[in-house]
RODO-2510 file (C-alpha; in nm, 4 decimals, decimal comma):
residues 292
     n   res          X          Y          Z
     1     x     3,8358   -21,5682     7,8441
     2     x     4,0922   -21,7258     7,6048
     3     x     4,2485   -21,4320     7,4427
     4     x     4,3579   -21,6532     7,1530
     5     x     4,0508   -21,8506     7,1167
     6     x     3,8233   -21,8064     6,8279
     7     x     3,5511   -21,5313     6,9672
     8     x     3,2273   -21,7279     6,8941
     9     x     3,3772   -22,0209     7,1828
    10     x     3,4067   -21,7317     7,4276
    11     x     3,1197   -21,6015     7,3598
    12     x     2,9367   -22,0063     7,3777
    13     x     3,0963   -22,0129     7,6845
    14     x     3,0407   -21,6923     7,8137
    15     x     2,6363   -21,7861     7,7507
    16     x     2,6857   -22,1148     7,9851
    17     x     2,8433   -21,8789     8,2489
    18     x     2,5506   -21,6170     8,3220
    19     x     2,2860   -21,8900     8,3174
    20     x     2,1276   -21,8823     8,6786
    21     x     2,2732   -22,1454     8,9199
    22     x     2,0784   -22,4141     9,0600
    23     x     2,1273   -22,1980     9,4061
    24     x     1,9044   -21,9104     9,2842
    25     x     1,6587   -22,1386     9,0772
    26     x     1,5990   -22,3360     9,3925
    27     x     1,5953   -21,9684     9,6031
    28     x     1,3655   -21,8289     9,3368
    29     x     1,1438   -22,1140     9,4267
    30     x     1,0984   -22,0700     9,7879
    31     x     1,0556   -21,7171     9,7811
    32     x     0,7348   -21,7484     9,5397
    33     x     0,5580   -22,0296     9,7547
    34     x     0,6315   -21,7932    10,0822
    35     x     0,4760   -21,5105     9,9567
    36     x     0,2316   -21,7091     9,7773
    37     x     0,0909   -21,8566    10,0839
    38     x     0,0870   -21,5161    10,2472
    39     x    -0,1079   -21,3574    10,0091
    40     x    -0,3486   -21,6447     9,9348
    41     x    -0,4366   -21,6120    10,3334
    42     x    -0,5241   -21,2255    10,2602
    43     x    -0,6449   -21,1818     9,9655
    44     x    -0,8691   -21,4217     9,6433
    45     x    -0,5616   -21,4523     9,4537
    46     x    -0,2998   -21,7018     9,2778
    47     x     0,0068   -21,5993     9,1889
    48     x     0,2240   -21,6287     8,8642
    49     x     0,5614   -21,6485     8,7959
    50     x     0,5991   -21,4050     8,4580
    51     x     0,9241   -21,1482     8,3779
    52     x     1,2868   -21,2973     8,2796
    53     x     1,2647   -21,6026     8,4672
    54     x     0,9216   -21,6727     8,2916
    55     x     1,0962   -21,6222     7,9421
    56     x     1,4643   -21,7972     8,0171
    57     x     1,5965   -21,4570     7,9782
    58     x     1,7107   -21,4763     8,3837
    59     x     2,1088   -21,4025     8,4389
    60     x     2,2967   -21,5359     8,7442
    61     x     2,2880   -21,2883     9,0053
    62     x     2,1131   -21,0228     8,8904
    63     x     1,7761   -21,1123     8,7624
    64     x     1,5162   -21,0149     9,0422
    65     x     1,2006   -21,2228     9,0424
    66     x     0,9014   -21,1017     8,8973
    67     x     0,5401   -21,2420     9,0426
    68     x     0,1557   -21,1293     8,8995
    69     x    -0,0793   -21,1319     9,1775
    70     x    -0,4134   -21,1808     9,0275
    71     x    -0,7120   -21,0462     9,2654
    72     x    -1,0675   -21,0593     9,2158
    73     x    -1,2396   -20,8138     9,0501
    74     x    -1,4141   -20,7094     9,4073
    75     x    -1,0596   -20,6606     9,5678
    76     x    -0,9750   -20,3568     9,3094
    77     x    -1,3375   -20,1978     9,3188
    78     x    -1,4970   -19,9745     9,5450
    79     x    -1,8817   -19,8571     9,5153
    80     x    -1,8820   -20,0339     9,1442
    81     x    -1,5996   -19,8644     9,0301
    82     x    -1,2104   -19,9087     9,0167
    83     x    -0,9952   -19,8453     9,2500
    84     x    -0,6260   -19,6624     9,2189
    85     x    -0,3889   -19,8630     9,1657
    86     x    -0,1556   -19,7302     9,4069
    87     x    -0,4037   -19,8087     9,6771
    88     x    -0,3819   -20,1932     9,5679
    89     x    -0,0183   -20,1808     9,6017
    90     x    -0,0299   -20,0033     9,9036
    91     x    -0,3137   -20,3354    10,0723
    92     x    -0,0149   -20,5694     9,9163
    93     x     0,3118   -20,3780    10,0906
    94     x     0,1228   -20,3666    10,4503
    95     x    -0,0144   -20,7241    10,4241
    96     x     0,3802   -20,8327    10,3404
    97     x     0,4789   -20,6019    10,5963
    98     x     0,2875   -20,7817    10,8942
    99     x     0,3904   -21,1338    10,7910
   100     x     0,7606   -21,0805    10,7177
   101     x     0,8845   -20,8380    10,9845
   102     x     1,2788   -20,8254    10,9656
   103     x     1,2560   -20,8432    10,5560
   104     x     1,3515   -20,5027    10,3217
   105     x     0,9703   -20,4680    10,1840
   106     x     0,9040   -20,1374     9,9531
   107     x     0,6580   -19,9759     9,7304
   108     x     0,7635   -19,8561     9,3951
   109     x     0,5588   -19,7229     9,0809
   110     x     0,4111   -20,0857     8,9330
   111     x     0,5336   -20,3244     9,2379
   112     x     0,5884   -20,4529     9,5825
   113     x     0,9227   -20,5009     9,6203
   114     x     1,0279   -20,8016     9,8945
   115     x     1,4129   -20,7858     9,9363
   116     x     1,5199   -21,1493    10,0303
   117     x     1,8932   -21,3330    10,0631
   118     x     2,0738   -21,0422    10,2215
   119     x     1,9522   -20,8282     9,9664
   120     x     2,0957   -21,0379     9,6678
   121     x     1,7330   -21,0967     9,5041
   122     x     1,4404   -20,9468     9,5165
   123     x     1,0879   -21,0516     9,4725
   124     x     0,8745   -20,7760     9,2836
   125     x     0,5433   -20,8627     9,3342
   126     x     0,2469   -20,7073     9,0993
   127     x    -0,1145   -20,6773     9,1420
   128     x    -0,3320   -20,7348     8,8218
   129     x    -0,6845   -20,7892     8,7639
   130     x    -0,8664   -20,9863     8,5024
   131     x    -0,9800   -20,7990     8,2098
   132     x    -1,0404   -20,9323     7,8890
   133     x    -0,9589   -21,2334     7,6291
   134     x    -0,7234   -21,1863     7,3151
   135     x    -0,6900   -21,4374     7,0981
   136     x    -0,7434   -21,7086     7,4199
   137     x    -0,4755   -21,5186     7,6537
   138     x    -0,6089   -21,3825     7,8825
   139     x    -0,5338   -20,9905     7,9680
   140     x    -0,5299   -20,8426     8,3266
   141     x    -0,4733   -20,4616     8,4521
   142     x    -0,1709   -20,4073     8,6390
   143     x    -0,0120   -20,0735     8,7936
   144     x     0,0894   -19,7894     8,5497
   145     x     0,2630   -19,6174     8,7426
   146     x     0,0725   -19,3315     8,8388
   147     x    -0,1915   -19,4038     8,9833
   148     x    -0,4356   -19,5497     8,7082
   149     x    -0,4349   -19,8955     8,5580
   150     x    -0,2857   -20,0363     8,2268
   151     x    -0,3400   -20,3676     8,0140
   152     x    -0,0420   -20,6401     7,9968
   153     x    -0,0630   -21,0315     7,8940
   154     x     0,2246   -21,2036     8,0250
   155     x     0,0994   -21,5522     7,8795
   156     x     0,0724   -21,4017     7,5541
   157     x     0,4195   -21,2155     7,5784
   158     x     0,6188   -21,5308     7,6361
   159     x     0,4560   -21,7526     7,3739
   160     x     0,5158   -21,4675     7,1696
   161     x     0,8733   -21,4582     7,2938
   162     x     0,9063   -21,8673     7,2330
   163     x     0,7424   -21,8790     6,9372
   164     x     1,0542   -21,6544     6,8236
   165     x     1,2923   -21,8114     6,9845
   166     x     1,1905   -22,1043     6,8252
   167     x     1,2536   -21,9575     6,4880
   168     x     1,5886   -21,8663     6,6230
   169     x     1,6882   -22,2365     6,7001
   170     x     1,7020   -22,1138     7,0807
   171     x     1,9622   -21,8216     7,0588
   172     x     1,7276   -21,5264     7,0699
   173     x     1,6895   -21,5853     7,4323
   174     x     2,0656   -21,6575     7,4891
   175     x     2,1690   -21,3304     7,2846
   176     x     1,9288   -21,1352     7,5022
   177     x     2,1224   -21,2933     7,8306
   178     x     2,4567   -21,1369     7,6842
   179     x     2,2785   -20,8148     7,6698
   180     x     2,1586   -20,8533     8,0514
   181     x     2,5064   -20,9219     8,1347
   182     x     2,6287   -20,6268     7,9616
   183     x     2,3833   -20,3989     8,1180
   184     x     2,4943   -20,5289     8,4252
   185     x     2,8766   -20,5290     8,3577
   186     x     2,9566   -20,2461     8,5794
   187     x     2,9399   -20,0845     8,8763
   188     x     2,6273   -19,8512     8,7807
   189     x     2,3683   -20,0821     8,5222
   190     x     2,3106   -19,9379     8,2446
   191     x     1,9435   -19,8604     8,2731
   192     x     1,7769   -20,0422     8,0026
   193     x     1,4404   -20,2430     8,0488
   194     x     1,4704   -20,5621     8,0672
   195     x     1,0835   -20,6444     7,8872
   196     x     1,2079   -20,3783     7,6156
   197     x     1,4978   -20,6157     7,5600
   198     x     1,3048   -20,9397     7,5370
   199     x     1,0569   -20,7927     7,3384
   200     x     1,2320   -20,5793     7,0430
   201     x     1,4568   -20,8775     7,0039
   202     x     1,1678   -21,1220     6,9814
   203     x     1,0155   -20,8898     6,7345
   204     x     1,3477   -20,7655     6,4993
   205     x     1,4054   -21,1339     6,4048
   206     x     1,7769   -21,0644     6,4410
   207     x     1,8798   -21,3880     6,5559
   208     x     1,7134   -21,6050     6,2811
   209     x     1,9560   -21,7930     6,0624
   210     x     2,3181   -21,9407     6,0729
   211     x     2,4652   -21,6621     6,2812
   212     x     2,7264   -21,6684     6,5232
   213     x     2,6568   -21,5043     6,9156
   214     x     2,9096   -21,2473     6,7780
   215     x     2,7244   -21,1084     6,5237
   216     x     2,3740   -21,1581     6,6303
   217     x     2,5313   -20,9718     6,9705
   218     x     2,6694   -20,6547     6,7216
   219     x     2,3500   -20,6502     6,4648
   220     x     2,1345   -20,6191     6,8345
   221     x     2,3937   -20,3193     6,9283
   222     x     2,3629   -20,1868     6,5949
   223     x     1,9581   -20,2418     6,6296
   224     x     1,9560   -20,0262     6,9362
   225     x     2,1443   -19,7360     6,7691
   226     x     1,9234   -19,7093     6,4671
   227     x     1,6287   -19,6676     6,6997
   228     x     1,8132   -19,4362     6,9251
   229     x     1,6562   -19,6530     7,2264
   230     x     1,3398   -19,5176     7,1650
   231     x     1,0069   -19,7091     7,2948
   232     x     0,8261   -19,9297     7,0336
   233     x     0,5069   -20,0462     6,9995
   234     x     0,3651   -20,3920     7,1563
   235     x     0,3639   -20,5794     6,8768
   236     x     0,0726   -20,7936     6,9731
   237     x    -0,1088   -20,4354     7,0417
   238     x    -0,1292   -20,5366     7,4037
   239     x     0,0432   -20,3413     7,6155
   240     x     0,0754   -20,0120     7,3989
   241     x     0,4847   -19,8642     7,4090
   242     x     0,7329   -20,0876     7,5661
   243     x     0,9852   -19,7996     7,6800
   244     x     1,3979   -19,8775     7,6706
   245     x     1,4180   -19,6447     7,9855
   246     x     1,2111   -19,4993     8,2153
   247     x     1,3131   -19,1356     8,1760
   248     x     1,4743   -18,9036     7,9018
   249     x     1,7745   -18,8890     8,1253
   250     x     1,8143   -19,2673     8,1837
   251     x     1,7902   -19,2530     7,7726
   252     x     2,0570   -19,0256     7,6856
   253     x     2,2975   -19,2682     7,9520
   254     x     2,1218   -19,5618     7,7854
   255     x     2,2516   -19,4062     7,4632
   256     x     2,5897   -19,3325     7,5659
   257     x     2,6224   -19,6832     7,6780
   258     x     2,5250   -19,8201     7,3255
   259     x     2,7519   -19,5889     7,0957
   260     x     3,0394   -19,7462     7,3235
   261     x     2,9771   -20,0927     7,3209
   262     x     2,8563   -20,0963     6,8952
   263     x     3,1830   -19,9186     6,8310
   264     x     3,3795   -20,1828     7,0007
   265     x     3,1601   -20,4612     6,8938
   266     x     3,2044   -20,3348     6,5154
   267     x     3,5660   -20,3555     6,5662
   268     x     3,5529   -20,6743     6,7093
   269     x     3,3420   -20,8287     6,4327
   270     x     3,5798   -20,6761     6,1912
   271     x     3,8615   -20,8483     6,3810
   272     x     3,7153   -21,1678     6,3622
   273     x     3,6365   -21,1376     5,9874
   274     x     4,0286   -21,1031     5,9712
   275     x     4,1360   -21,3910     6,2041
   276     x     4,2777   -21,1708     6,4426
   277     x     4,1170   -21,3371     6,7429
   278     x     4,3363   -21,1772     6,9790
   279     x     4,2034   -20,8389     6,9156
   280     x     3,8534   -20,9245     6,8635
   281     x     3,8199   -21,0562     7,1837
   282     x     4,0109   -20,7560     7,3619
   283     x     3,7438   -20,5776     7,1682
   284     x     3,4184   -20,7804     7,3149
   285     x     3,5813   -20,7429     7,6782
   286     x     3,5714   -20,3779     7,6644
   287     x     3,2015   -20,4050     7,5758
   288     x     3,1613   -20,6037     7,8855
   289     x     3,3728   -20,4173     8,0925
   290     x     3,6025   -20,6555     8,1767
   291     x     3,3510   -20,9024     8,2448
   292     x     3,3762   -21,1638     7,9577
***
């Protein structure tokens, strides 16, 4: 960071600096066609690639990898009828398990997690099954959670998300890359979801028009506040409320988080209305903890 430079070339630059590196593209790569050609072996499947590296939202070193396994519809039923989800995830972990034997594989709520790279990156890798067209995107269930099943359209999601970001004149995905890095800015992430992120920005329209980073980067702060982090609703009616955190607790931290960083980023808009680039950019590194 320049301390004297005008704020809006930090923050340009700062956007060039969390992109992912050729290194992790190029990792991210070879970890889908491994597991890929595992589970094609086991199971009637292809995989996608969908989540932040689907959208461009991806940030250098912390961005896991997101896959959809899509199964037939005879893989997830049993006697005619559905089977829990949690047992699909559970035929997905132990098929992983017996072809990569010294690699950090675990079950959580929606995913298979495959820990690759010393740890560094992750692969999560989710089940889904074919459901039902809407509007010519196709919609598949995936893992709720707890036990049961619950509807998602990646395809439609990210033509949603680059339709807007289109309309943005490509900074709606950028902005929502600060906001990764900011979550990330520290040694405990501040536990917002990153599909919440993507999504409520996409949908707010916050980025549209001559805007610099700065501001879009406060107004998305200032978004966050007004709707105390609270889930909204798909907006393509798809995959009902897209939560900000996963419990109440994570919430109130989430919360916490946000006062903090809109206070300083009010300042620091405030400071660059003035010319006092000095101060406005002491202001946006205390939002990113040191990290801008």
């Amino acid at each position: 960071m320049q301390s004297r430079a005008n704020p809006q070339r930090n923050m340009l630059a700062l956007t060039r600096r969390v992109q992912p590196q050729p290194t992790e593209v190029a990792r991210t790569r070879l970890h889908l066609a491994t597991v890929r050609a595992r589970l094609k072996a086991s199971f009637e499947s292809r995989i996608l690639l969908i989540g932040s590296h689907s959208r461009g939202t991806a940030i250098r070193w912390h961005s896991d990898v997101d896959a959809l396994i899509l199964l037939s519809r005879d893989e997830a039923r049993w006697g005619g009828r559905p089977v829990s989800s949690r047992t699909i995830l559970n035929r997905v972990r132990e098929d992983l398990e017996d072809r990569f034997k010294f690699t950090d594989i675990r079950g959580d709520q929606q995913a298979v997690v495959v820990g690759f790279a010393s740890g560094d990156q992750s692969l999560d890798v989710v089940p889904g099954v074919f459901s039902s067209f809407n509007d010519g995107q196709p919609i598949y269930a995936i893992p709720d959670g707890a036990g049961d099943w619950m509807p998602t359209s990646p395809m439609a999601h990210n033509k949603y998300f680059s339709d807007a970001a289109a309309r943005s004149i490509g900074k709606l995905p950028k902005v929502v890359q600060l906001l990764k890095w900011w979550k990330y800015a520290r040694a405990q992430p501040i536990p917002i979801q990153s599909f919440h992120l993507d999504m409520l920005l996409a949908a707010s329209e916050l980025c549209v028009g001559v805007k610099p980073y700065t501001h879009c980067l406060y107004l998305a702060f200032k978004l966050l506040r007004e709707r105390e982090c609270a889930a909204f609703r798909d907006p393509l009616g798809i995959a009902g409320l897209i939560s900000a955190a996963k419990t109440q607790a994570q919430r109130e931290t989430l919360l916490n988080a946000v006062d903090h960083a809109l206070y300083h980023a009010q300042a620091a808009v405030a400071a660059e209305a003035l010319k006092d680039f000095e101060e406005a950019n002491r202001q946006w590194d205390i939002v990113f903890n040191g990290q801008y």
